[in-house]
C-alpha positions as CSV (number, residue, x, y, z in Angstrom):
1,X,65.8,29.3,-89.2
2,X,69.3,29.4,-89.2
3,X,71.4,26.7,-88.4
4,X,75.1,25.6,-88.7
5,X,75.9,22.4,-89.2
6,X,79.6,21.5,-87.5
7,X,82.1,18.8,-89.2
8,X,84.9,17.6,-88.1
9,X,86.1,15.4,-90.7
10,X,88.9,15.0,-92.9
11,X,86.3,15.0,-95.9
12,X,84.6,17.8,-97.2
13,X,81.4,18.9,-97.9
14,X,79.8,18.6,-100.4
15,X,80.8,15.2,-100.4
16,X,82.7,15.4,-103.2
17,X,85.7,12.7,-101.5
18,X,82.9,10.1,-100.4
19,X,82.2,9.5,-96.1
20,X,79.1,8.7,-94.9
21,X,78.7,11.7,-92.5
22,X,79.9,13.7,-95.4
23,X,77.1,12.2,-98.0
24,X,74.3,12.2,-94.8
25,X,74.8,16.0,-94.9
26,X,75.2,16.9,-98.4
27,X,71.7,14.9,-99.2
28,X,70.3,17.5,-96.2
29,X,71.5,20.1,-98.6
30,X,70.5,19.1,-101.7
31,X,66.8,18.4,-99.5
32,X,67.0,22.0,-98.2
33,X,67.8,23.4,-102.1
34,X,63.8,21.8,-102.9
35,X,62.2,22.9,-99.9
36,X,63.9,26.0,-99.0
37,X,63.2,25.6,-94.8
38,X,67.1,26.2,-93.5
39,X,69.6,28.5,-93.9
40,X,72.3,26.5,-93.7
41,X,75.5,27.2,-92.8
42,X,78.3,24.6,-93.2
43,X,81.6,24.3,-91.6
44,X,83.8,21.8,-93.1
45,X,87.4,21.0,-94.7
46,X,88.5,23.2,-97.2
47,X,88.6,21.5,-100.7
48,X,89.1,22.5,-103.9
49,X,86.6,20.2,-105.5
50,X,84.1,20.8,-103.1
51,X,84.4,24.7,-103.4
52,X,83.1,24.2,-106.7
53,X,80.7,21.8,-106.2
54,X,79.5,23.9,-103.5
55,X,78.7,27.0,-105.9
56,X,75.6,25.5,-107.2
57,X,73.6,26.1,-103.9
58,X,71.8,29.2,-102.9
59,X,70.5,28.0,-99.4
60,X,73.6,27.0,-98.5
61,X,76.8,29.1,-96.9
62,X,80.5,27.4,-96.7
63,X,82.8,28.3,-94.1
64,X,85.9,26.3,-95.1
65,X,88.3,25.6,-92.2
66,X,91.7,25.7,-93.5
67,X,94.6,22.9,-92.6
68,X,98.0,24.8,-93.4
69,X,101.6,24.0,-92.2
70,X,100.7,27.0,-89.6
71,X,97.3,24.8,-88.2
72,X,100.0,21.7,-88.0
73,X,102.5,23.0,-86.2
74,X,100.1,25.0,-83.7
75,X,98.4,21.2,-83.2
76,X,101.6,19.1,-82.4
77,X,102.4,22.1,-80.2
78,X,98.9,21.8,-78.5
79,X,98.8,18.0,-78.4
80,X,102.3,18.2,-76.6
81,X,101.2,19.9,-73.8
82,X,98.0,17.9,-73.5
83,X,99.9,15.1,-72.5
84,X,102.7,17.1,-70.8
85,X,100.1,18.5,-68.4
86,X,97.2,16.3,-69.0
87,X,94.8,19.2,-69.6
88,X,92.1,19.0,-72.8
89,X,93.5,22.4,-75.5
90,X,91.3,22.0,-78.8
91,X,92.9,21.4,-82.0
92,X,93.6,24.9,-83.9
93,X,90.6,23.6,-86.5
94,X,88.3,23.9,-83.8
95,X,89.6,27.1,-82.5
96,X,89.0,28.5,-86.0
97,X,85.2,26.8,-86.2
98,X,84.6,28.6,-83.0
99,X,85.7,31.8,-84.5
100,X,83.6,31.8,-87.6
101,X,80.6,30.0,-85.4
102,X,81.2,33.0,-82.9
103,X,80.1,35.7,-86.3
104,X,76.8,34.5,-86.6
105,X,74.2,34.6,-84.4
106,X,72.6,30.9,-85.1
107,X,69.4,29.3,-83.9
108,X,71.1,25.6,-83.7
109,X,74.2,24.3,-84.2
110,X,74.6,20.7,-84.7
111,X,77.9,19.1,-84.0
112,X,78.3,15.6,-86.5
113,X,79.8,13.2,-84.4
114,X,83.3,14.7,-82.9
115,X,82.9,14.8,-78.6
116,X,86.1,17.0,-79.1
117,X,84.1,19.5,-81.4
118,X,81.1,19.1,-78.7
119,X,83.4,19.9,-75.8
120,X,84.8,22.9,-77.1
121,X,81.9,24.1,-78.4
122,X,79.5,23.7,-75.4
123,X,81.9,25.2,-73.4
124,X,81.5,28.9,-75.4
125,X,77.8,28.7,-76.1
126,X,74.6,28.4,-75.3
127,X,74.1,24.7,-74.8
128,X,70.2,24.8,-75.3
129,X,71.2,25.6,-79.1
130,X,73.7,22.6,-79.4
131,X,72.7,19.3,-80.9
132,X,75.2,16.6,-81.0
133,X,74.8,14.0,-84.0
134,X,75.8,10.8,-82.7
135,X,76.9,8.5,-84.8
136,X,78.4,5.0,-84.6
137,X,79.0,3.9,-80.4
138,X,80.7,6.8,-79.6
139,X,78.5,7.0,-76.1
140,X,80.0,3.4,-74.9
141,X,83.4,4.7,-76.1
142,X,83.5,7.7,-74.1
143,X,80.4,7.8,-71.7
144,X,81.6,11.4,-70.9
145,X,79.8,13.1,-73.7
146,X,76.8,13.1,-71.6
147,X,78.5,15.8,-69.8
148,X,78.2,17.9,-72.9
149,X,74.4,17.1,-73.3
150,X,71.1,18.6,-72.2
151,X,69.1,15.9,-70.7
């Protein structure tokens, strides 16, 4: 089964930088390197450190979304006309995840915890495929993520 697993962190993964999220999925790795069930696919911050670290897998495929002066000026851009004109654009990180997600042709793609992420992505695919990983009370912040769900 092939499934991508969608982060939308500032810490990588592996979790090389600590975060809870970030350690949740790297034990899911290290659990898939023993029982061999998932081909994982991971979409995270790039990082040197976790590059490397990231090397010692072989169930495991990194697609390391890049923050560069280019991503930072497009976003400031973007987030400016957001609340110019009030309309939702996604950050260019999550234009870029939608790219590489848009390559493969994945059974499941879970989304850890960013209704931004969620949004954008459930817009382009095939919602039956999309799992959202909730985490903390992100449902009584913003009760419109239901939107985003299959119920």
């Amino acid at each position: 089964m092939k499934v991508a697993i969608v982060l939308a962190s500032p810490l990588p993964v592996p979790s090389v930088k600590g975060g809870a999220i970030e350690t949740l999925v790297t034990n899911l790795i290290d659990q898939n390197e023993v029982f061999k069930e998932l081909d994982l696919y991971i979409f995270s911050i790039f990082d040197h450190e976790a590059i490397i670290e990231s090397r010692k897998y072989k169930f495991t495929h990194f697609n390391w979304i890049r923050y560069s002066l280019r991503n930072k000026v497009i976003n400031l851009i973007t987030r400016s006309y957001s609340r110019i004109t009030g309309a939702t654009v996604p950050h260019y990180g999550i234009l870029q995840t939608i790219k590489k997600l848009k390559r493969g042709d994945f059974d499941y793609v879970v989304v850890e915890g960013s209704i931004q992420m969620l949004a954008a992505i459930s817009q382009r695919f095939n919602n039956s495929r999309i799992y959202f990983h909730l985490h903390s009370a992100t449902l009584f912040a913003n009760p419109e993520v239901y939107n985003f769900c299959r119920k």
